[in-house]
N, C-alpha and C positions, 0 to 999 in steps of 0.2 A: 488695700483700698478697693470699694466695691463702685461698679460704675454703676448709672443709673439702667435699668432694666431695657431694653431695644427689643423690636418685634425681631425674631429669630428667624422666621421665613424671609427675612428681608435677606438675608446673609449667610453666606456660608464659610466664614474664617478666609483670613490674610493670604494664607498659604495659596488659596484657589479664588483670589479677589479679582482676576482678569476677565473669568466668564461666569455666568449662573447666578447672579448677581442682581440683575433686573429685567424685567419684563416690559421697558419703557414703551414701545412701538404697541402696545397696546391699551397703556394706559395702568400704572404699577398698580394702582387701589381701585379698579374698575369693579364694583360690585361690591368693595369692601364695607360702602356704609348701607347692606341692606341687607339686614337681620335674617330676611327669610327664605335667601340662598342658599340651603344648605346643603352645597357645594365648595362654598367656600370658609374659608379659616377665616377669623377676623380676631386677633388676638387683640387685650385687656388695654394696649399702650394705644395701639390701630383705633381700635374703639374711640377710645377718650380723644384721640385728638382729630377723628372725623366727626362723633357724634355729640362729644362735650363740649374739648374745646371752640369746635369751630357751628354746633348748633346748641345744644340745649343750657350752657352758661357761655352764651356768649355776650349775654345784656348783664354778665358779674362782672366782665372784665372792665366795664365803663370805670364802675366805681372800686373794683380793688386791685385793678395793675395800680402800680407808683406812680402817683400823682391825682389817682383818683381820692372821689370824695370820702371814701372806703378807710383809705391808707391816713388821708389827713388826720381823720377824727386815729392813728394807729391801730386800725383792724388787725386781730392778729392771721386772717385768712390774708394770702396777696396771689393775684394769677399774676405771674411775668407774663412778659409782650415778645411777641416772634424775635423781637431784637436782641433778647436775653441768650445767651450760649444753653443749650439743652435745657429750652424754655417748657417742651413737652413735659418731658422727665421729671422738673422740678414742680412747674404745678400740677401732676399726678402725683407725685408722694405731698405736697400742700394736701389736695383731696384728700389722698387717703389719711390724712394726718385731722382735718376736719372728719371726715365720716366716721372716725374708729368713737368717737367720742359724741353720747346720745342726752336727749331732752327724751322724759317720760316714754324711752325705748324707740326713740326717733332719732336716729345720725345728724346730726346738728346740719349735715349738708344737704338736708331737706326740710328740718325743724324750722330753720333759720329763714330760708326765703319763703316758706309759706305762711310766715306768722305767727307759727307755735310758740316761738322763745322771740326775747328784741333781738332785732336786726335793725341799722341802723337807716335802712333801703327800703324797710314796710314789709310787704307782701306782693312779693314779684312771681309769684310762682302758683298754678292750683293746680291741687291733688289729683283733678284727675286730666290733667293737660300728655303732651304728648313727649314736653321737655321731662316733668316730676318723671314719666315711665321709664325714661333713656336714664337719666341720675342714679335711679332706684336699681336699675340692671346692672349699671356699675356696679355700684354699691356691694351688689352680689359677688362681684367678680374680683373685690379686693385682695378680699383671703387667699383665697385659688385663681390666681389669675390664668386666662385663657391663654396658652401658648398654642402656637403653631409651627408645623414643621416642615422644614424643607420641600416637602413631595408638591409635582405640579410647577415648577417655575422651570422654564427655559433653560435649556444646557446651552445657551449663546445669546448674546449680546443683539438684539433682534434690530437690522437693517446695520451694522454696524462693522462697519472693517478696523481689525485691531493692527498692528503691526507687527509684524513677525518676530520671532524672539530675536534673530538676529539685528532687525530694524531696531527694536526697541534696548538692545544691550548697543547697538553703535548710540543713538541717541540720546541715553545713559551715561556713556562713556564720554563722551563728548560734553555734556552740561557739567557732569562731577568731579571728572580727573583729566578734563581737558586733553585725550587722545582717540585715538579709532582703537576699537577693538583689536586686537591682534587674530590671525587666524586660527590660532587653536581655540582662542575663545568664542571664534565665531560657530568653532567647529563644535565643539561643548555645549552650548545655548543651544544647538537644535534641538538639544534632548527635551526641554520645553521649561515648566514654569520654575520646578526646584533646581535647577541647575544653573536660569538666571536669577533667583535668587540668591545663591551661592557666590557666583561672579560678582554680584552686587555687594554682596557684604566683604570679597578679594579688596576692590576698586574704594569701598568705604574704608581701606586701612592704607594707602599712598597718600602722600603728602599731599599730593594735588587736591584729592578729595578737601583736606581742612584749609585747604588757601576757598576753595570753594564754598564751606559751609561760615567762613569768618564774612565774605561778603554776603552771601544771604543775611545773617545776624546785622550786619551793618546796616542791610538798607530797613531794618528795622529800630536801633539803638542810635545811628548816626553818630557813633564816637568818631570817626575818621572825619570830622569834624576838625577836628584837631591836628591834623595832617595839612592844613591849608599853607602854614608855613613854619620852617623849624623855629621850634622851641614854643608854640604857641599851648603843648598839651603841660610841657613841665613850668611856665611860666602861671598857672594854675596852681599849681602849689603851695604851700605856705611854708614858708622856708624856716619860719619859729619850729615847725616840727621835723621837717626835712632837709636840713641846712644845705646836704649836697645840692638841694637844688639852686642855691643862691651861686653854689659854683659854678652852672652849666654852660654860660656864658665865654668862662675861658676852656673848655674843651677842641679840640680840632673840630673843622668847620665835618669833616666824615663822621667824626663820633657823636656831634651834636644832632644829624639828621636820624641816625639810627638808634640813640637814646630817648629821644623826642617821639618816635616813630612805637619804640615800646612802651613807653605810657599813654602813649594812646592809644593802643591795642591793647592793654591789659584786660578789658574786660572780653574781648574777641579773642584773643588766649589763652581766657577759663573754659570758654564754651569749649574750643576747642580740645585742649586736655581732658576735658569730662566726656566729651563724644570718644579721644583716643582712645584712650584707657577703657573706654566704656562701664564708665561710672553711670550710676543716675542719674537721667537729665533733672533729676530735681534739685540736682545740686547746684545749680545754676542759681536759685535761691537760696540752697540750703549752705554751701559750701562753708565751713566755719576756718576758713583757710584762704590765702591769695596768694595766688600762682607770681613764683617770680625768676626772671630772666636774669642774665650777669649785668642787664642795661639797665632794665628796672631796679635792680637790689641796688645798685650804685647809686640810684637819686633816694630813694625809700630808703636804705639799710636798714633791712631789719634784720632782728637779734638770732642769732644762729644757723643762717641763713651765707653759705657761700658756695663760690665754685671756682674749680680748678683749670692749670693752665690748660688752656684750647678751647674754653668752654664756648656753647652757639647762641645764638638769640635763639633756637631750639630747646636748648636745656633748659628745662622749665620744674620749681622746685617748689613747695608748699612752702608755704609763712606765714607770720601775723605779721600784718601793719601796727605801729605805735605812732601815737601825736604827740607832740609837749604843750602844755599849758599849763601859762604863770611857775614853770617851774619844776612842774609835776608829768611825770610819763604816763600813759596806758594804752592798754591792749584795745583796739578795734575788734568787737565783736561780729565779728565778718557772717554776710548774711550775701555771701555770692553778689552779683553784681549788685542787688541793690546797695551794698557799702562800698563799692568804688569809688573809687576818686574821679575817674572820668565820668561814669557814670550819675552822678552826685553832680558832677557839673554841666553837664549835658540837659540834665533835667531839674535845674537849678530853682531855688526856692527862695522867697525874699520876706520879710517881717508880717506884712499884713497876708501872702497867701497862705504863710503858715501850710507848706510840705501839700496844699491841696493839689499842685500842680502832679510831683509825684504822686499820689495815691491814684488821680487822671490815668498816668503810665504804668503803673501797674495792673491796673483793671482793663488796663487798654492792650498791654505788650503781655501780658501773664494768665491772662484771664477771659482773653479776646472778650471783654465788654465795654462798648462804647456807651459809659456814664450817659450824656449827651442824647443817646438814641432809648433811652431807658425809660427817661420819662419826660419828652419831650411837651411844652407846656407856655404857654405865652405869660411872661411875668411884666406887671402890671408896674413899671422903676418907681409909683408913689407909694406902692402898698409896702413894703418894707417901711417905711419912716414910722407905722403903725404899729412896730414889733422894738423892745428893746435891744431884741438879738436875734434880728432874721432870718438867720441860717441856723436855728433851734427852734424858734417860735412859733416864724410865719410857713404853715403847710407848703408852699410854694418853695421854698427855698430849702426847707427840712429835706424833701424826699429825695433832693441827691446828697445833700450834707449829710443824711444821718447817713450814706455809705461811704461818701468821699472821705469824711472828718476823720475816722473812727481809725482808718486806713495811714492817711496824715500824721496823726499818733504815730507809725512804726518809725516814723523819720525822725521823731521829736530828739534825738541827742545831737545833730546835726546844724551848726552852723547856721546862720542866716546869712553872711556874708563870706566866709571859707568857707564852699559850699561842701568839701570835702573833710572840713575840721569835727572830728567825733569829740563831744564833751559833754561828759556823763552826769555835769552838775547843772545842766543844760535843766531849766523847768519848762513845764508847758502848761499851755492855755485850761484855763478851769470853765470861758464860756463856750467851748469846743464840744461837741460827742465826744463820749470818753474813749481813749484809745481799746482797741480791739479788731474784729473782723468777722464778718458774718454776722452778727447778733453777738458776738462773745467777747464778753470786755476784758481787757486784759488788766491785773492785776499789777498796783504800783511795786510791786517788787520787781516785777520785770520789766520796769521801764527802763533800767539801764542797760539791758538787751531788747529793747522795744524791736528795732528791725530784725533781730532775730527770730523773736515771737511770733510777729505777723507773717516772714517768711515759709515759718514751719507749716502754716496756715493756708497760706495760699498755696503751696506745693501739693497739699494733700488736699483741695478743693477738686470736684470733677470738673471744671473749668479748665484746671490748669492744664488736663491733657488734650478735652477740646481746642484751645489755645494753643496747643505743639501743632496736634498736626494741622490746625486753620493752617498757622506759619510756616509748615514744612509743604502744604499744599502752595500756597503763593510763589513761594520760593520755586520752585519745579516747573509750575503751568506756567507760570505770570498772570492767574487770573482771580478774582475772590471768589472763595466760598458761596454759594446758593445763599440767597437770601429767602426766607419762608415767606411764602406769597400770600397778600394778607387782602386784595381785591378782587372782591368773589365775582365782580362784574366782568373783567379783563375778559376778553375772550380765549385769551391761553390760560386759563387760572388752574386747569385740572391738571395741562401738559407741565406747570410748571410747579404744581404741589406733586405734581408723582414727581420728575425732576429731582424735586428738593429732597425727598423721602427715600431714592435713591442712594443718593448721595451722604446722607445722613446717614443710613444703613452703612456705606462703605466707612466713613471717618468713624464713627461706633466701633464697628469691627477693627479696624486700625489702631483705635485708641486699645481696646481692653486688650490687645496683643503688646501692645508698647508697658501697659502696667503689666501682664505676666512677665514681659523679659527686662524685667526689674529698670522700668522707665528708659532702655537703650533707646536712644534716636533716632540708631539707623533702621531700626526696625519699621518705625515712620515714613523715612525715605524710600525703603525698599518696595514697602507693602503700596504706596502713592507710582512709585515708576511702574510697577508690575499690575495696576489699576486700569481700567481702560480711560479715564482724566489723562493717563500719560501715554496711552497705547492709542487710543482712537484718532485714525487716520482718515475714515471716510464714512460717510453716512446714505443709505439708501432711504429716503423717504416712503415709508409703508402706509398704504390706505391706513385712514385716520389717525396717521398719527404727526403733531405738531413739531415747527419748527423749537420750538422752546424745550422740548423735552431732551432735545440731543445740544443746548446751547452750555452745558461745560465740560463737550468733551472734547479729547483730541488735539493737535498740534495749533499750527499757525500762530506761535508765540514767538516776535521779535527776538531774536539774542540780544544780549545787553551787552555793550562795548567789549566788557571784561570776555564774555563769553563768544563775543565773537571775534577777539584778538586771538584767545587760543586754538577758536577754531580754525582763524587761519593755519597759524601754525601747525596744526595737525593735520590738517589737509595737504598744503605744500610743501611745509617742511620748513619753514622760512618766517619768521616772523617779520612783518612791517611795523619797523623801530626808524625811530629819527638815526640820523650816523651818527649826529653830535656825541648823543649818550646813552645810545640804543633802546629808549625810552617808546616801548608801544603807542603809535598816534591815537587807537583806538582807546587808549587807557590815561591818553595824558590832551593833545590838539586836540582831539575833534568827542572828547568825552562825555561831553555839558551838548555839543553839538548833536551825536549823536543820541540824545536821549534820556543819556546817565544823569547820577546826584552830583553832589559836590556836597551832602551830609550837610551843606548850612541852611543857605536860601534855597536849594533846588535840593530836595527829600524827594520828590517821585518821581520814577520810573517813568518815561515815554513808552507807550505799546502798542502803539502804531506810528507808519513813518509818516514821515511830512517831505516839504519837500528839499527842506537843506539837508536832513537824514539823508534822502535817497542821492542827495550830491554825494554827501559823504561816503555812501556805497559804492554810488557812479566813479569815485576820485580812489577809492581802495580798490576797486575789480583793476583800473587802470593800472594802477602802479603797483601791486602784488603779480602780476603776469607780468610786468614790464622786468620785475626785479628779478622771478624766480625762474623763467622760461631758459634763458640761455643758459643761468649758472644749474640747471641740472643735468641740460645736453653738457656740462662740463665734467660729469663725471660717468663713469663704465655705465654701459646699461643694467647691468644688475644691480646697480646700488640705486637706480633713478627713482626717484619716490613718483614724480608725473607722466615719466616718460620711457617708459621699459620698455616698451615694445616697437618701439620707431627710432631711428635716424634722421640726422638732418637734410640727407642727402636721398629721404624715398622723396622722390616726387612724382602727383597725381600723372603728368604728361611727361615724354621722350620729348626731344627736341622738336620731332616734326608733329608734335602737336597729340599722338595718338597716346590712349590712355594707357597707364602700363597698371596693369590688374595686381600683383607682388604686392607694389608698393601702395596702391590704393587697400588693399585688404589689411596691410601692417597699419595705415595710418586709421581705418576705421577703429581697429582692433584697437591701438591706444585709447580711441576717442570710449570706446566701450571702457578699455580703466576710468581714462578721466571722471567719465557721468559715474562710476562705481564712484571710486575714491572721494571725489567734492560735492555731489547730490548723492549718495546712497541710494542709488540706483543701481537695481541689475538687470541689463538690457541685452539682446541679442546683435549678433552684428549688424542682424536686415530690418532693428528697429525702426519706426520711420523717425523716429529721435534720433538717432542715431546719424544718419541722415542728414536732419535737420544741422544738425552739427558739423556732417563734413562737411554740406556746402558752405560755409561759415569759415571753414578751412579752405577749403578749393578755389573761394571768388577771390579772401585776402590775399592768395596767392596769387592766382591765376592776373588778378590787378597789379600786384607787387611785383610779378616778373614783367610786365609792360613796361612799367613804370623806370625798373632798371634799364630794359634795351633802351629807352628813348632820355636817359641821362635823367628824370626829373627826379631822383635818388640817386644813393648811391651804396656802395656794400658796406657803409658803415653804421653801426647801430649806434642809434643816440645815445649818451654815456651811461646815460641811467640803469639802461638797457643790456649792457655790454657784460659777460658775464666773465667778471675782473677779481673779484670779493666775493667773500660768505656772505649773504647778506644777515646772518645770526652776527658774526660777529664785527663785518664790515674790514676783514683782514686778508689784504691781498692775496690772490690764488699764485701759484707757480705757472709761469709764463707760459709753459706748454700744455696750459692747461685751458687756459682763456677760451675765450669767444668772445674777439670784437665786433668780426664782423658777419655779416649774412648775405652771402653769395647768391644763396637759393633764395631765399626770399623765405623761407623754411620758419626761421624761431621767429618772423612777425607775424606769421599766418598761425601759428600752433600761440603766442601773445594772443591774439584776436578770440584763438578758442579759449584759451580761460578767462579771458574778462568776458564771454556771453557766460561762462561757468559760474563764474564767482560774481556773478551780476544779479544771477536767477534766485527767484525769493524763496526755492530749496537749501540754497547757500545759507540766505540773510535771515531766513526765521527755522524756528526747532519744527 
């Protein structure tokens, strides 16, 4: 697969994607649309879409984006609209596709709007204007397009603080496989860019990584939809094909939750196998195979398909699904997720929308194209009644049908009401667009593999890898893609076309590296973390240059429940789990509170807090230092994940009040872990943070030992408090091992200092 052609000077390969990249603080295409610089490079793509696209056809796009008057009468020229996924790229090979072909030794992409041949628009254009000169220059440049190289761009990221390799491998570490870097890792990473990339591709092969990359896929699929309550994914089923699922009912109330739990992950269990193994991410559509479990084979059985004693909800094995109907077996011609079963009813189809809903989801989820935004147009609810078949007839309606319908078709053997039933005698609509994809119709032989066809299709569209890394960017930042700035008026319009072209550069480069290493996805992730989108931590504002041009880089992205339940746990060592059933509150109470889905009626993500959020932080800082502080003075100092370097028994002051220096240097020196360990911070003993922090330490004390002498407490820690239990697994400690109580007043004052730790919105955002 060839991607479409990207200015070359914009980029210099994944490998070295963190610096050299952009020139933003000055403005990326400053000079670029004036010919007579000849200092600078302005390559063939550069060109067109400063002097074409956006001046000399820019009164074409009225009438031949989608939906113009252009497209209605079926022009075969069309400019896509910035909305389009590598809208540049596509109408530059349109152009070159109009200009190769000539009226009386005239390029039709001149012939046409001056009048020479019909055009349906008249004569928009004269020959000796300043637009026909710029077209005409093109024109030139089709054959032999202008490249440019490298030389002249910034060996750094101008006004821009990235984060250190080790900054950037703990906050890696942390979003992917949910731990801290270990020290040799951290020791490894100084060597700089290929070495975190190495570590990166380590941390892409632990399990944690795919409990990680199944919830990114989710907040996009929403199959955990079906998790809301047992038995709600396999009761979806159709038991005429699948009988065991008519039995699931009488199974133990344990095996029905984790059979239930793998049919609704089956399709987040393909992706995941296809990332392991590091298959083709295009197998995700292409996949002619369905990954199955010892939990899933049980309600499916399918034919040849088993597994031996001990087998996991891991053990994950290749199969064909089979349906029954009236009698008759056959094989599901599996087309990766789009032929799931959960998938299939997630994005469920009914008689009159006829699969248009799906073809919606796949242009949307495959393709990153929002239908919707393509050709957005005020429809007139009488003008249809004017058309026998509106959605072919009436222009209005044609120009998403003829993409959405065509699409529709891939679904055609699929149920209208098992929304998961394949039946291959299944007819479809004759007043529809005929099944196909892109312009290319698919041939009635292969409508009994229609979704496979279409699949093959969209795998091998350059869409589809725009569309990876869109998805693998959201996933990471939490923020969307640059939208192409299309209001010349805006007073940021230039800050945020350089911005976008940036940016566009980077995912470009990302992409064509994802198709040489034959569509892996971790190469995506890798190439996004080691980016400065994942690195840029600070921005120094440089003469002239806007805030908008630095507005998608860098951190301050909320953790989302999941991500910041692990990161408790990696920080302290302790997960905050209900006792009942050790059930993480961030992942189960306060999860909808906090911000998160629930895949039905709450699909998106909160990304910034409010203020029951910040309760929720306020009521976790409290109770994660309440639970973990004494149960790890319970154990040797060298095993102490928070507190290695202190005792309970340093205290700031001697009896008679005077400060005893020992123990004040041991308790700052912890406080120096602490801010390492829970903020990734590395601080000096005489930081004024540092500081800040013992006093914090020294008042809750210096108050808590008053408070003892004059009786208004007493040396007992409130039970929650008491370090009794793991709190991992809530299984009592051995008695001489405890900490009930606090004499010193010692583990409420070092309490005090993790909940302003785990309070601070270095904790609460990446």
């Amino acid at each position: 697969m060839t991607l479409p052609r990207r200015n070359p000077r914009l980029t210099r390969g994944v490998a070295t994607v963190t610096l050299g990249l952009f020139g933003l603080a000055g403005g990326l295409f400053s000079g670029c649309g004036d010919s007579s610089d000849e200092d600078s490079c302005v390559s063939t793509r550069e060109y067109f879409a400063n002097e074409i696209l956006g001046g000399a056809m820019k009164s074409c796009a009225g009438c031949h984006e989608p939906g113009g008057l252009a497209s209605e009468q079926f022009a075969e020229f069309r400019l896509w609209p910035a909305t389009y996924p590598g809208f540049i790229d596509e109408n530059l090979e349109n152009v070159r596709k109009m200009a190769s072909t000539e009226f009386n030794g005239v390029p039709l992409l001149l012939a046409k709007p001056t009048g020479m041949t019909d055009h349906g628009g008249g004569k928009v254009l004269s020959e000796d204007s300043e637009e026909y000169e710029k077209i005409q220059k093109l024109i030139e440049q089709l054959d032999d397009p202008e490249e440019c190289a490298d030389e002249g761009q910034g060996s750094e990221f101008e006004g821009v603080t990235l984060l250190s390799y080790e900054d950037t491998l703990r906050k890696a570490s942390l979003h992917l496989v949910g731990r801290l870097p270990t020290d040799d890792e951290l020791a490894v990473v100084a060597a700089g860019d290929t070495q975190l990339a190495l570590l990166l591709e380590g941390m892409m092969d632990e399990d944690a990584f795919f409990v990680r990359l199944e919830e990114m896929f989710n907040d996009i699929f929403l199959t955990d939809r079906y998790l809301a309550y047992t038995g709600f994914a396999v009761n979806l089923l159709d038991t005429e094909s699948w009988p065991a699922a008519a039995q699931y009912d009488l199974l133990p109330d344990d095996q029905k939750y984790v059979v239930n739990y793998a049919v609704a992950r089956e399709p987040l269990d393909l992706i995941a196998y296809i990332v392991k193994n590091d298959r083709p991410f295009t197998e995700v559509l292409t996949a002619d195979y369905m990954i199955f479990n010892p939990y899933t084979a049980a309600i499916y059985q399918p034919a040849g398909v088993s597994f031996g004693q001990g087998a996991t909800y891991s053990d994950l094995v290749e199969g064909q699904l089979s349906v029954a109907r009236e009698g008759a077996v056959y094989n599901v011609p599996h087309a990766g997720i789009l032929t799931s079963p959960m998938f299939l009813n997630r994005f469920p189809t009914t008689g009159t929308n006829r699969n248009r809903h799906r073809a919606r989801m796949v242009l949307n989820l495959f393709l990153a194209t929002d239908i919707l935004k393509i050709a957005e147009r005020p429809i007139d609810p009488a003008a249809p009644t004017n058309y026998n078949n509106p959605t072919r007839e009436d222009p209005k309606c044609a120009v998403c049908h003829s993409m959405i319908d065509p699409i529709a078709g891939g679904f055609q053997k699929y149920d209208d009401n098992d929304q998961e039933d394949y039946d291959p005698n299944k007819a479809w609509y004759t007043d529809m667009f005929t099944p196909g994809f892109n312009g290319e119709d698919m041939s009635t032989g292969d409508y009994p593999q229609a979704t496979q066809w279409l699949a093959a299709r969209v795998a091998k569209d350059p869409r589809f890898v725009i569309s990876t890394v869109y998805t693998m960017y959201r996933a990471l930042t939490g923020l969307q893609p640059l939208a192409f700035p299309t209001d010349l008026e805006d007073p940021d319009y230039k800050a945020k076309l350089s911005a976008w072209y940036a940016q566009d550069a980077l995912f470009t480069d990302i992409g064509e590296q994802f198709v040489m290493d034959d569509y892996n996805l971790k190469t995506v992730i890798s190439g996004i973390v080691r980016s400065p989108y994942f690195r840029a931590t600070d921005a120094e504002m440089l003469d002239g240059a806007a805030q908008a041009e630095y507005a998608a880089l860098g951190g301050g992205r909320l953790s989302t429940p999941e991500l910041l339940a692990r990161k408790i746990a990696a920080v302290t060592g302790a997960r905050w789990v209900r006792t009942w059933d050790l059930a993480d509150y961030m992942t189960s109470d306060y999860r909808i509170l906090y911000g998160g889905i629930d895949s039905d009626t709450i699909t998106r993500r909160l990304t910034s807090m409010n203020g029951i959020m910040a309760s929720v932080a306020w009521r976790m800082a409290n109770e994660v230092s309440c639970g973990v502080t004494a149960w790890d003075f319970t154990k040797p100092a060298e095993a102490r994940t928070l507190f290695p370097k202190v005792e309970l028994t340093d205290l700031p002051e001697g009896v008679s009040g005077d400060p005893v220096p020992d123990a004040i240097e041991r308790i700052k020196t912890n406080i120096v872990h602490l801010h390492r360990r829970v903020l990734g911070e590395e601080l000096t003993i005489d930081d004024p943070e540092i500081e800040r922090t013992y006093q914090i330490f020294y008042e809750t004390w210096k108050e808590g030992v008053g408070l003892l002498a004059g009786g208004q407490v007493n040396e007992w820690l409130d039970w929650q408090c008491q370090g009794r239990v793991d709190p991992n697994t809530q299984l009592d400690l051995p008695d001489g091992e405890k900490i009930e109580q606090d004499p010193f007043y010692t583990v409420r004052a070092w309490m005090a200092v993790m909940t302003y730790l785990l309070s601070d919105y270095k904790f609460l955002y990446e």
